[in-house]
KERORO-725741 format. One record per residue: z, y, x of N, C-alpha, C in turn; residue number from 1. Coordinates in steps of 0.2 Angstrom, whole numbers. Layout:
<lofis>
n_w: Z	n_v: Y	n_u: X	ca_w: Z	ca_v: Y	ca_u: X	c_w: Z	c_v: Y	c_u: X	torgu: NUM
...
</lofis>
This chain:
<lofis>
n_w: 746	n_v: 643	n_u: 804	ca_w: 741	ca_v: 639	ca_u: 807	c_w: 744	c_v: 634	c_u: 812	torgu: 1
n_w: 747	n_v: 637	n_u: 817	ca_w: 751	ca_v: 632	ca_u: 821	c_w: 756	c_v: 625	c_u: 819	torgu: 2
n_w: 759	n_v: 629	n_u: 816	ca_w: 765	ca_v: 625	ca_u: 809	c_w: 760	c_v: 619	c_u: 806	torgu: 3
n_w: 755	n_v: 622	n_u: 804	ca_w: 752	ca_v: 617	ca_u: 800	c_w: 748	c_v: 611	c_u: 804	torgu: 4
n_w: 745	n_v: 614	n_u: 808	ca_w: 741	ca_v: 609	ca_u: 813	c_w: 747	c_v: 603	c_u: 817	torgu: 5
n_w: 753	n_v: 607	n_u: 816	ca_w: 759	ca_v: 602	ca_u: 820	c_w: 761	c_v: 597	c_u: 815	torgu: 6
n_w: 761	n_v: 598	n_u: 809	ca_w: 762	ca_v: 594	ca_u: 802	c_w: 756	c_v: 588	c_u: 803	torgu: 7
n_w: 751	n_v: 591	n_u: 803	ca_w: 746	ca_v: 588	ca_u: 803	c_w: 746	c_v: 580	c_u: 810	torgu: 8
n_w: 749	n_v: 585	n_u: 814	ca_w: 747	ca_v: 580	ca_u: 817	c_w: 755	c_v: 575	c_u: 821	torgu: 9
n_w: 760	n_v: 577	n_u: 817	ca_w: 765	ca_v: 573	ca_u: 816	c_w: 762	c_v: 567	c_u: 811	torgu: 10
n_w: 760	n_v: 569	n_u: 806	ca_w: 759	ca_v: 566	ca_u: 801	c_w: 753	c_v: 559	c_u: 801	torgu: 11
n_w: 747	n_v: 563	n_u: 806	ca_w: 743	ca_v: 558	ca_u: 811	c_w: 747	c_v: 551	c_u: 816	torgu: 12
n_w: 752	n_v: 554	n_u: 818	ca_w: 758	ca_v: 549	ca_u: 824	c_w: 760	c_v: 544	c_u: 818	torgu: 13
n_w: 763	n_v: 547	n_u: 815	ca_w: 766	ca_v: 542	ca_u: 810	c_w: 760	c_v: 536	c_u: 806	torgu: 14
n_w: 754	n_v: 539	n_u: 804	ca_w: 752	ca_v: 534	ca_u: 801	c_w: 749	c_v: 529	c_u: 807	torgu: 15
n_w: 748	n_v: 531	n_u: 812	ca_w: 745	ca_v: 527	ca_u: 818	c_w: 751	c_v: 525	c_u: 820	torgu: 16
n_w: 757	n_v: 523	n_u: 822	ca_w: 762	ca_v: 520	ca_u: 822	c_w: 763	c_v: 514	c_u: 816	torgu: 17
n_w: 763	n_v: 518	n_u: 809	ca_w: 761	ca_v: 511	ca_u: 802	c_w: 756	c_v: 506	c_u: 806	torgu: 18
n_w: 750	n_v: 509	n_u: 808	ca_w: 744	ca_v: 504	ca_u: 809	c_w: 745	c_v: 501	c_u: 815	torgu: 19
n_w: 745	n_v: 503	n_u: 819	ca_w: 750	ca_v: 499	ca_u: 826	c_w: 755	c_v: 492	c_u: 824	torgu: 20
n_w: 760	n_v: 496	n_u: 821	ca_w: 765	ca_v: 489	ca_u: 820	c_w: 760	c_v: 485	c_u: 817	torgu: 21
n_w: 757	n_v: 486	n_u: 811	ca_w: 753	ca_v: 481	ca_u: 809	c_w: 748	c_v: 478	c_u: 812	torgu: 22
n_w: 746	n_v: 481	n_u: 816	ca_w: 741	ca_v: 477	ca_u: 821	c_w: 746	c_v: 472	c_u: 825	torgu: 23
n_w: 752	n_v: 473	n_u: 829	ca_w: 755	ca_v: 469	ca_u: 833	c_w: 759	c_v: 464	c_u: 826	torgu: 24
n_w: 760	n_v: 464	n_u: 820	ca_w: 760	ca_v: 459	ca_u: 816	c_w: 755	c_v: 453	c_u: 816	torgu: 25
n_w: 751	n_v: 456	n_u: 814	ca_w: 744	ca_v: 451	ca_u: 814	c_w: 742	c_v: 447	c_u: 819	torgu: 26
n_w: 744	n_v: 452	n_u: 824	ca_w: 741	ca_v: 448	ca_u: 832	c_w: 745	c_v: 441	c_u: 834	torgu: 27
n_w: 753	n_v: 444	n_u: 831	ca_w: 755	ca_v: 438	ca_u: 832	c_w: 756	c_v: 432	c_u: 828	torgu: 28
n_w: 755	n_v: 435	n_u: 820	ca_w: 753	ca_v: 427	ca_u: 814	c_w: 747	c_v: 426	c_u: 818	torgu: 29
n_w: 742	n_v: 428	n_u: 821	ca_w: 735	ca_v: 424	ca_u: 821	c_w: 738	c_v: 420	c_u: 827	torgu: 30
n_w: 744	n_v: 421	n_u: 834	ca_w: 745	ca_v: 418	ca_u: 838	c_w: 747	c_v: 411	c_u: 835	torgu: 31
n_w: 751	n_v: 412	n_u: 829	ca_w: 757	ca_v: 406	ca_u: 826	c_w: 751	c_v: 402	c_u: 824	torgu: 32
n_w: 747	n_v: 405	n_u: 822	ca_w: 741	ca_v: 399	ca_u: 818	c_w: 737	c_v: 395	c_u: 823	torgu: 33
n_w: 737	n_v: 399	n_u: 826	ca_w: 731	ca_v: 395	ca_u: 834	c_w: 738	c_v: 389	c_u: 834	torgu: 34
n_w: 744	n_v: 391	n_u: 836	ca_w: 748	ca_v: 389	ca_u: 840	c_w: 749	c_v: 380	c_u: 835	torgu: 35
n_w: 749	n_v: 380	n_u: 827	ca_w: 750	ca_v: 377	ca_u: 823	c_w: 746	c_v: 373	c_u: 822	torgu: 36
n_w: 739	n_v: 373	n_u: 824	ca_w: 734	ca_v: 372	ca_u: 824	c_w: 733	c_v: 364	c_u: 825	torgu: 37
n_w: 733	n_v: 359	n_u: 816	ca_w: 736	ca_v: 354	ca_u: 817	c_w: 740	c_v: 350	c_u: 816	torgu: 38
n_w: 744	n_v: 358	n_u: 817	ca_w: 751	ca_v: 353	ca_u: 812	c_w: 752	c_v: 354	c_u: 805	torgu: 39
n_w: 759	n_v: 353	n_u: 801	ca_w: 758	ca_v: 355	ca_u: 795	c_w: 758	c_v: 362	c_u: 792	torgu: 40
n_w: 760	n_v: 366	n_u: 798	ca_w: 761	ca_v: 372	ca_u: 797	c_w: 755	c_v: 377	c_u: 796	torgu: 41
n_w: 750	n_v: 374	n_u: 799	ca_w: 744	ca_v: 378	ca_u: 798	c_w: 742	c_v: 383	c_u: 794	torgu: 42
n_w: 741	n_v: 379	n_u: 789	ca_w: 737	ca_v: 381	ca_u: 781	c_w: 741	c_v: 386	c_u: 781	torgu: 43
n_w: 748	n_v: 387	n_u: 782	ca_w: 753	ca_v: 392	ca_u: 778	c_w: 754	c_v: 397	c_u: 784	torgu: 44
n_w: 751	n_v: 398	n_u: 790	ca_w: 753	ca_v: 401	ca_u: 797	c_w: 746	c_v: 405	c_u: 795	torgu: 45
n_w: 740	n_v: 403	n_u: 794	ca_w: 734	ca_v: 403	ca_u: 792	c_w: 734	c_v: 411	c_u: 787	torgu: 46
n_w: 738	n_v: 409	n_u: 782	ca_w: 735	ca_v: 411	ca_u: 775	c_w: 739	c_v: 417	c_u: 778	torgu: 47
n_w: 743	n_v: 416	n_u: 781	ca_w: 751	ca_v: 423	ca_u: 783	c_w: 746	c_v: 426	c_u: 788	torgu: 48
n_w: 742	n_v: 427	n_u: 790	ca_w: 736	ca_v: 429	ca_u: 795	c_w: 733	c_v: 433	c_u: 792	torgu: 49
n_w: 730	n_v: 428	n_u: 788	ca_w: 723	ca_v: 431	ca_u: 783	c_w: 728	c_v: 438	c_u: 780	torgu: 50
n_w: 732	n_v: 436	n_u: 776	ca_w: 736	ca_v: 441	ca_u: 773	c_w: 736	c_v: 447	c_u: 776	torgu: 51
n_w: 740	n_v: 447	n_u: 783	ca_w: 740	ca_v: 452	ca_u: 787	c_w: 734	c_v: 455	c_u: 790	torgu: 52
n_w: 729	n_v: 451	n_u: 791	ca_w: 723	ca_v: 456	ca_u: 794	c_w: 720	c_v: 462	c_u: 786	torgu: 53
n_w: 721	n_v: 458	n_u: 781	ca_w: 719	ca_v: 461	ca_u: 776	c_w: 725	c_v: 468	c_u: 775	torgu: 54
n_w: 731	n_v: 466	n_u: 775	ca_w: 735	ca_v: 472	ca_u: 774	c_w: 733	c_v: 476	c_u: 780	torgu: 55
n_w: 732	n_v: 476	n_u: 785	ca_w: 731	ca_v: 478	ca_u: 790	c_w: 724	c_v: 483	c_u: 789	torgu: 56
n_w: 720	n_v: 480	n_u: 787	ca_w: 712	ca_v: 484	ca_u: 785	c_w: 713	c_v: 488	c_u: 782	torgu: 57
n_w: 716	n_v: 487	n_u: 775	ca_w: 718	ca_v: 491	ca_u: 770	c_w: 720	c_v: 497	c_u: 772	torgu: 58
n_w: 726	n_v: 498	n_u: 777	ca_w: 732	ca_v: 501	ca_u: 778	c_w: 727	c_v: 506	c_u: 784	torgu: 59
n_w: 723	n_v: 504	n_u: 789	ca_w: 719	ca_v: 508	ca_u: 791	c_w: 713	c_v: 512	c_u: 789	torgu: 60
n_w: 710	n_v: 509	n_u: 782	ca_w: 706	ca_v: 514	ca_u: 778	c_w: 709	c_v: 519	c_u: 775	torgu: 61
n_w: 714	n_v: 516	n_u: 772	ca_w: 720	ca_v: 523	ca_u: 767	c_w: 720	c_v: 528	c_u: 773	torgu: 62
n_w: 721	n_v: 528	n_u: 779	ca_w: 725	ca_v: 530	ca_u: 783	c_w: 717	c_v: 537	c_u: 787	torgu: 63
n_w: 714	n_v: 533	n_u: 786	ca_w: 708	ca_v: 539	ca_u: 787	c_w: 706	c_v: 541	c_u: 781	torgu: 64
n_w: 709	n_v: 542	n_u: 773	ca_w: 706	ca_v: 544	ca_u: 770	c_w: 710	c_v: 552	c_u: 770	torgu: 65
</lofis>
């Protein structure tokens, strides 16, 4: 029981570290966008945002399933 709960909750650390990085990915395409905001860089700063919040959502509901 022990053994297992400790599995368990290695295996918890690990996926919240997945979701973490991804969160501090996101956080900083959304900065680059603001940052672009304007220039021609935008649209493509933009979509690399959108991109990662959506991997990011995703990666967070697998993650509590």
């Amino acid at each position: 029981m022990i053994v297992e709960n400790l599995c368990q909750a290695a295996e918890l650390d690990k996926k919240m570290g997945e979701v973490n990085d991804l969160f501090v990915e996101a956080r900083e395409l959304i900065a680059d966008a603001l940052d672009s905001q304007g220039s021609t860089y935008f649209e493509d700063d933009l979509d690399d945002a959108q991109h990662a919040g959506k991997v990011l959502s995703y990666t967070s509901i697998c993650s509590l399933a």
